[in-house]
Backbone as CSV, one residue per row, in Angstrom:
resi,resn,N_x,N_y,N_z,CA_x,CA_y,CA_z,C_x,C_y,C_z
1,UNK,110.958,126.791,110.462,109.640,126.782,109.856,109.793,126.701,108.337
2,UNK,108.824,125.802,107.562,108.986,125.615,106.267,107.709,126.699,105.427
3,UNK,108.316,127.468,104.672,107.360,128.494,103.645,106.729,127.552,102.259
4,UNK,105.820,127.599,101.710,105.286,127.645,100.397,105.216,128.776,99.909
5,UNK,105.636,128.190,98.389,104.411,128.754,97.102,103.454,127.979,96.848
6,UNK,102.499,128.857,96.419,101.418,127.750,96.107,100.729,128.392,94.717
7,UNK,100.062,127.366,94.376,99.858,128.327,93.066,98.100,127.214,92.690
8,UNK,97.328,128.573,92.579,95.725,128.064,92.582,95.593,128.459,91.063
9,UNK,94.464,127.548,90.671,93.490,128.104,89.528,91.964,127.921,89.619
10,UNK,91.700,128.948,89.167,89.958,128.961,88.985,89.260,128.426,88.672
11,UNK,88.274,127.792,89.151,87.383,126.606,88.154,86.536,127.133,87.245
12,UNK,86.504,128.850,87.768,85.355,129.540,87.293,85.928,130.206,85.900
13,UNK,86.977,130.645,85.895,87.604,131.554,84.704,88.730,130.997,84.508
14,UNK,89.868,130.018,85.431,91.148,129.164,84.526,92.018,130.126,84.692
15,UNK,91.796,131.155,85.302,93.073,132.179,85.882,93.766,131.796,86.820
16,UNK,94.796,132.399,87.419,95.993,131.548,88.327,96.286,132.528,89.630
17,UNK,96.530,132.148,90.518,96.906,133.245,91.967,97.623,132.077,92.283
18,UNK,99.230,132.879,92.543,100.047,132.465,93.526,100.671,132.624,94.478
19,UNK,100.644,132.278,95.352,100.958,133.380,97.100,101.966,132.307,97.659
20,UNK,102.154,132.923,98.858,103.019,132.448,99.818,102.518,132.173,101.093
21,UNK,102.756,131.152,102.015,101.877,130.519,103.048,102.889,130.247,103.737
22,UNK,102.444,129.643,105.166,103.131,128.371,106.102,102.583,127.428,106.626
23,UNK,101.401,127.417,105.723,99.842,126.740,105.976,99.143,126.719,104.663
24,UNK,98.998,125.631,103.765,98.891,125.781,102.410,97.215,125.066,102.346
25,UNK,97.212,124.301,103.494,95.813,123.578,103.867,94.790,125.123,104.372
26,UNK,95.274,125.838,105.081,94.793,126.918,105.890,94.445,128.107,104.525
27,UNK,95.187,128.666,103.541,95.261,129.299,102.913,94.358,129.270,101.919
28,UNK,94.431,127.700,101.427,93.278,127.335,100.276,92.091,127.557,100.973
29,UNK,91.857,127.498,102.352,90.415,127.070,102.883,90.490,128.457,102.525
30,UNK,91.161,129.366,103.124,90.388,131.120,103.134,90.430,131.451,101.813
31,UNK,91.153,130.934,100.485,90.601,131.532,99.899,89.134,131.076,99.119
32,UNK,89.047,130.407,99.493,88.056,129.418,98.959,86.189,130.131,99.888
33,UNK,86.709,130.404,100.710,85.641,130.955,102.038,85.781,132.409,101.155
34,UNK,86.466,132.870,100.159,85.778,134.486,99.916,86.758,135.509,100.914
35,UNK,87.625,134.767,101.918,88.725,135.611,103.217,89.551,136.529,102.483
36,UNK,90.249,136.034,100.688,91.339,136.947,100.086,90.105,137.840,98.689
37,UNK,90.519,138.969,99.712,90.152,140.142,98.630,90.210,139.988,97.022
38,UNK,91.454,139.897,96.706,91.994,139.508,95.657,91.234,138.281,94.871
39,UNK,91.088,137.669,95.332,90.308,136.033,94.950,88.559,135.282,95.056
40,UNK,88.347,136.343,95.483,86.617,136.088,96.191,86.118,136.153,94.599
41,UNK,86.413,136.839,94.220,85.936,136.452,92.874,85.934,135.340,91.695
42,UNK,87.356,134.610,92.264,87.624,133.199,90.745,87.246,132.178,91.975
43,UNK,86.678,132.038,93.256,85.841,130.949,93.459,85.062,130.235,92.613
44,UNK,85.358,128.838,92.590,86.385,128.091,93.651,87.659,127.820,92.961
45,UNK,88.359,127.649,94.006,89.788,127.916,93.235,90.437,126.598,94.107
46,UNK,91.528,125.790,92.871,92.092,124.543,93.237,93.359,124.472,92.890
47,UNK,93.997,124.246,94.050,95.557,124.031,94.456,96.263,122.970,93.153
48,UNK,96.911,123.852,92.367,97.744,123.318,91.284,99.031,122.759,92.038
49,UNK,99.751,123.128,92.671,101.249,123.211,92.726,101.478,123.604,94.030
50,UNK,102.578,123.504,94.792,103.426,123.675,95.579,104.741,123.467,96.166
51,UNK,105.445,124.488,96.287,107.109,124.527,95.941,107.185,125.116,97.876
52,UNK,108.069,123.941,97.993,108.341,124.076,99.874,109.682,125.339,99.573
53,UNK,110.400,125.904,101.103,111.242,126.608,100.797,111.586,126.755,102.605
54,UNK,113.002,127.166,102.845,113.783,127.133,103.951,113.124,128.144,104.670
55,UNK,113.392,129.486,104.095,112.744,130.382,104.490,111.842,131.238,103.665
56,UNK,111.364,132.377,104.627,110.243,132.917,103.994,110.664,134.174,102.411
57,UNK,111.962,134.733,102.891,113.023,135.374,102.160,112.682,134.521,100.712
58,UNK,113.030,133.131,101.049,113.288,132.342,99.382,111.779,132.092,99.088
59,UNK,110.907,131.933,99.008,109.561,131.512,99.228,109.190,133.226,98.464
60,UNK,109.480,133.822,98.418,108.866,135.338,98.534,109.828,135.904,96.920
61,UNK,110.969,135.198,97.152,111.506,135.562,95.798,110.899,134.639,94.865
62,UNK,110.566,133.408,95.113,110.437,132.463,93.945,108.641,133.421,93.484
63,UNK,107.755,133.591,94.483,107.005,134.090,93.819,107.053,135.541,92.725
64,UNK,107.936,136.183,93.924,108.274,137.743,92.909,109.003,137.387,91.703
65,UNK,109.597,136.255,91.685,110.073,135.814,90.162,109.209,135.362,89.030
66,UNK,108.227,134.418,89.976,106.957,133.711,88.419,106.361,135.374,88.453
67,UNK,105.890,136.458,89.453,105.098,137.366,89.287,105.040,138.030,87.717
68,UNK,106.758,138.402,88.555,107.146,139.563,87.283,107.496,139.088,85.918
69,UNK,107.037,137.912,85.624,107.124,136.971,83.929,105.643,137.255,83.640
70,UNK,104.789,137.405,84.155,102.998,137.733,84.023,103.047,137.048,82.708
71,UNK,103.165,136.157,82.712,103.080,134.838,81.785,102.275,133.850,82.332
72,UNK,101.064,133.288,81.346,100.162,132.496,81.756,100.897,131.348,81.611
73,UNK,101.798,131.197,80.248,102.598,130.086,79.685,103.332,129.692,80.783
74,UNK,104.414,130.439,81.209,105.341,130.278,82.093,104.796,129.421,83.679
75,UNK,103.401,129.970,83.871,103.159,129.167,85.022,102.804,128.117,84.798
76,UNK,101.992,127.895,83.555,101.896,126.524,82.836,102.867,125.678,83.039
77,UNK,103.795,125.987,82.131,105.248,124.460,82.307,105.159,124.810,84.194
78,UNK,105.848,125.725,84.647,106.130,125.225,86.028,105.299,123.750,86.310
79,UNK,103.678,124.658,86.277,102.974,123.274,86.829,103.460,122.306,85.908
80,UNK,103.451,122.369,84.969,103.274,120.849,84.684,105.095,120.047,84.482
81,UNK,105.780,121.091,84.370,107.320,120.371,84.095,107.795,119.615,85.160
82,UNK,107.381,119.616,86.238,107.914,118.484,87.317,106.493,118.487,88.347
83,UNK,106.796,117.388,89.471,106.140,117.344,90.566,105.870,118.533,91.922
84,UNK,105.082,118.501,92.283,105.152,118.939,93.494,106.264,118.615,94.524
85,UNK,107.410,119.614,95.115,107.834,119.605,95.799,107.960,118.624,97.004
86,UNK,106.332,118.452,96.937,105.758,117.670,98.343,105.477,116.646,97.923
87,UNK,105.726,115.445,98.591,105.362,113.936,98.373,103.963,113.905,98.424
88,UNK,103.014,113.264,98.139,101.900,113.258,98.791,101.662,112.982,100.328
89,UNK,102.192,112.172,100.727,102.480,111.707,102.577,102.644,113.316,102.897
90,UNK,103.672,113.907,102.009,104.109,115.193,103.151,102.841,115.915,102.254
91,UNK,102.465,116.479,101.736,101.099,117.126,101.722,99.893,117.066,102.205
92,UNK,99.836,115.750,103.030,98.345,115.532,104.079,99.328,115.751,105.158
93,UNK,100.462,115.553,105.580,100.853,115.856,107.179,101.504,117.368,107.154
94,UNK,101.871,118.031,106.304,102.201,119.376,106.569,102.034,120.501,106.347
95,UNK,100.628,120.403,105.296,100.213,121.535,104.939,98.859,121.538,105.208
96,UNK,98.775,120.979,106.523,97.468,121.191,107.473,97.626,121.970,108.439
C-alpha cells in the first residue's frame, strides 16, 4: 500500500495543514465537508502538494519533520522547489 503527505492551504486565511492519507482524493473531500476537527474552520481548503511514500512509518516521519520546522517559509519552498511526487495520470488514478 502506498502512503501520502499531503499538504492543503486555505482559501479563507492562506494557512497550511499537512497530514497523512492512503486516499488523498478521500481526505481532501472530508476535509473540505467540515469531517477534520482541526480544519472545519480554514474551509475551503486546496491540495498544494503531495509526496507518495513506501510505507506509512516514512510518510509519518516526513510529516513529523516539515511539523517540527513550524515554518510557513519552509513549507513554502517544499511546495514550490519541485513537483509533485505524482504525475498527473497517477494523481487522477490513485488518489481516488
Amino acid at each position: 500500500m502506498k502512503y501520502y503527505v499531503y499538504f492543503l492551504q486555505s482559501l479563507k486565511n492562506n494557512k497550511y495543514y499537512i497530514g497523512v492519507t492512503d486516499n488523498v482524493k478521500r481526505r481532501l473531500y472530508e476535509h473540505n465537508q467540515g469531517l477534520s476537527k482541526y480544519t472545519r474552520s480554514l474551509r475551503p481548503l486546496e491540495l498544494k502538494r503531495v509526496e507518495r511514500f513506501k510505507s506509512i512509518n516514512e510518510a509519518y516521519a516526513r510529516e513529523k519533520f516539515i511539523k517540527n520546522k513550524k515554518s510557513r517559509k519552509i513549507i513554502e519552498l517544499i511546495i514550490k522547489s519541485s513537483p509533485d511526487v505524482l504525475a498527473p495520470q497517477e494523481h487522477r488514478d490513485s488518489v481516488g
